[in-house]
C-alpha positions in Angstrom: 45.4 6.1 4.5 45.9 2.5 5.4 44.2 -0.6 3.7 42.5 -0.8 7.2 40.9 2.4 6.7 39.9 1.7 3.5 38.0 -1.2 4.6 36.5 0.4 7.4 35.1 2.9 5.4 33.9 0.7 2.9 32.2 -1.3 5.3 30.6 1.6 7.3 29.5 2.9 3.8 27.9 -0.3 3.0 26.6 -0.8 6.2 24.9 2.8 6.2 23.2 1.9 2.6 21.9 -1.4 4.3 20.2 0.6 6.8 18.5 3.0 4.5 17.3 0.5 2.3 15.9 -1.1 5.8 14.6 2.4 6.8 12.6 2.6 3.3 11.4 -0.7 3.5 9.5 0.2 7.2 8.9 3.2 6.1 6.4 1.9 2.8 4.9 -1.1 5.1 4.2 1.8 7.5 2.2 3.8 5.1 0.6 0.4 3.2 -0.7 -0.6 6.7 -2.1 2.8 7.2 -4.6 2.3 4.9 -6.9 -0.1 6.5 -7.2 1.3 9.9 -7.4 4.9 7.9 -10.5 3.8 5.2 -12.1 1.6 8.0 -12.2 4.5 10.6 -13.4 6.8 7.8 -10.4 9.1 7.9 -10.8 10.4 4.4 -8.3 12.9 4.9 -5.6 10.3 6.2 -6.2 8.0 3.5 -5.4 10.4 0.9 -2.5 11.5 2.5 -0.7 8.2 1.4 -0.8 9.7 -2.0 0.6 12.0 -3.9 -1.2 15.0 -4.5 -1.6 13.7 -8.4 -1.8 9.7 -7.4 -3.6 7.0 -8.5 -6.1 4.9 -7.2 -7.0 2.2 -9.6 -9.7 -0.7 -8.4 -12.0 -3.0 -10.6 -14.5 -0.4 -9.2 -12.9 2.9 -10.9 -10.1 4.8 -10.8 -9.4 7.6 -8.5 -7.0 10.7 -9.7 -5.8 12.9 -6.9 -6.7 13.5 -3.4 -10.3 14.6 -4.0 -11.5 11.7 -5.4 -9.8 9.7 -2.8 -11.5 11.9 -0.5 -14.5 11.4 -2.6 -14.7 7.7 -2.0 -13.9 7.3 1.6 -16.8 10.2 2.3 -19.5 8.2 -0.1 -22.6 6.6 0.7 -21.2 3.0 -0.1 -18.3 2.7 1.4 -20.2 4.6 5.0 -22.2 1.5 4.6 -19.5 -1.0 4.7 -18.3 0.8 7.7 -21.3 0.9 9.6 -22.2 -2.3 8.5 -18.6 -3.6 9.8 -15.6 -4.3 7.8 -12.0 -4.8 7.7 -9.4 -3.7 4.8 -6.7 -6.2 5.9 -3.3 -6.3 3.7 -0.3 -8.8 4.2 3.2 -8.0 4.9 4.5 -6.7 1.1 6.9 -7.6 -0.6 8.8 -4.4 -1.3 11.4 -3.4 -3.7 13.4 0.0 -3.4 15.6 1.3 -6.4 16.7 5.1 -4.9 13.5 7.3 -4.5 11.1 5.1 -6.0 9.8 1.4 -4.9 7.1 -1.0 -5.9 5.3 -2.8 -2.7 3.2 -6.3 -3.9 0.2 -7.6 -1.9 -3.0 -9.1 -1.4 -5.4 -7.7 0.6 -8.8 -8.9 1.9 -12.3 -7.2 3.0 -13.7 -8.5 5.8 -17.2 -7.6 6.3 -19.4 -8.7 8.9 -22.7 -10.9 8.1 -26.1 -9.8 7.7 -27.3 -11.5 10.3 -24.5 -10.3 12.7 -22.8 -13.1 14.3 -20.1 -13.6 12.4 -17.7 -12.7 9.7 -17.0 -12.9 5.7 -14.4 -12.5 3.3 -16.2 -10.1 0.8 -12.8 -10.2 -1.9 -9.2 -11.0 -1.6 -7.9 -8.7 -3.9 -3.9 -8.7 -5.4 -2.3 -5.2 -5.0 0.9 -3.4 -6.3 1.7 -0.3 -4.7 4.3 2.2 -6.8 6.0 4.8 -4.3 8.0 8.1 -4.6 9.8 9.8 -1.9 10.3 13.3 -1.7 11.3 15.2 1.1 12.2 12.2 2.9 8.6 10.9 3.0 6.8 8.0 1.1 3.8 8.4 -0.9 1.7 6.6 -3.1 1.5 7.5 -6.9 -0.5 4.9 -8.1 -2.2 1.7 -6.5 -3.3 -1.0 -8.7 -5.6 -3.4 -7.5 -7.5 -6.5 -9.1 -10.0 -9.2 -7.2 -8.5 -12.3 -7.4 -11.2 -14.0 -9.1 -9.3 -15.9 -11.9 -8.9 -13.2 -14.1 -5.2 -13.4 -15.8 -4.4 -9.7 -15.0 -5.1 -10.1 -11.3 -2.2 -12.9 -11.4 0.0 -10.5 -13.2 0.1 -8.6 -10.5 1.6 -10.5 -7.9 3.8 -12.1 -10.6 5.3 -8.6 -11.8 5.9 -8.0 -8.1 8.5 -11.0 -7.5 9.9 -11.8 -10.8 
């Protein structure tokens, strides 16, 4: 084998490695922006999907072990009424980290919800988010989702800060 050959494969290795680190990377923004047209469209069944069959779900509102209380929230009372009332789950671009089969995806989202009076529009929360993933099989999924209103609160900081330092 020549040093040319060597290089060429070391390039094409590295190359290839770029691109599945690319591939991951639209892969978990996929799934993360799945969730807002999934929990506003009431597609419980879609929603829990994203997770693992053990995830988590953690919001200042409770936390949500496993698919059925996924299911479980998406199918309740309150959140029907913020869908037929109007809203919007709307997340930004993460920022998304892959080491191997596992990756950690930082956010903020916001709920958009429409007024009482219906002509217009509010931002109910913005709300910081960090998203741990697992692939198996060659698919994403969520195993836990951690999410804190950004409301002052230190821990709600810490979120986004554990998420690009």
């Amino acid at each position: 084998m020549t040093t040319t050959d060597t290089d060429t494969d070391t390039l094409v290795r590295r190359l290839a490695d770029r691109v599945g680190v690319l591939e991951d990377k639209l892969a978990i923004l996929e799934l993360m922006t799945a969730y807002g047209p999934a929990v506003d469209s009431g597609s419980a069944e879609a929603v829990a999907r994203l997770w693992t069959e053990d995830g988590i779900y953690d919001v200042d509102t409770g936390v949500m072990n496993g698919h059925a209380e996924i299911l479980a929230m998406v199918r309740s009372d309150a959140h029907r009424g913020w869908i037929d009332g109007g809203c919007g789950h709307v997340l930004e671009p993460g920022h998304i980290r892959v080491d191997g089969d596992r990756a950690v995806a930082t956010c903020k989202s916001q709920l958009i919800v429409r007024d009482d009076d219906g002509d217009g529009f509010r931002v109910l929360r913005v709300t910081a988010n960090r998203w741990e993933l697992a692939k198996a099989d060659g698919e994403w999924k969520v195993t836990r989702r951690t999410g804190r209103v950004l409301d002052g609160r230190p821990e709600a900081r810490a979120l986004l800060a554990a998420g690009v330092s």
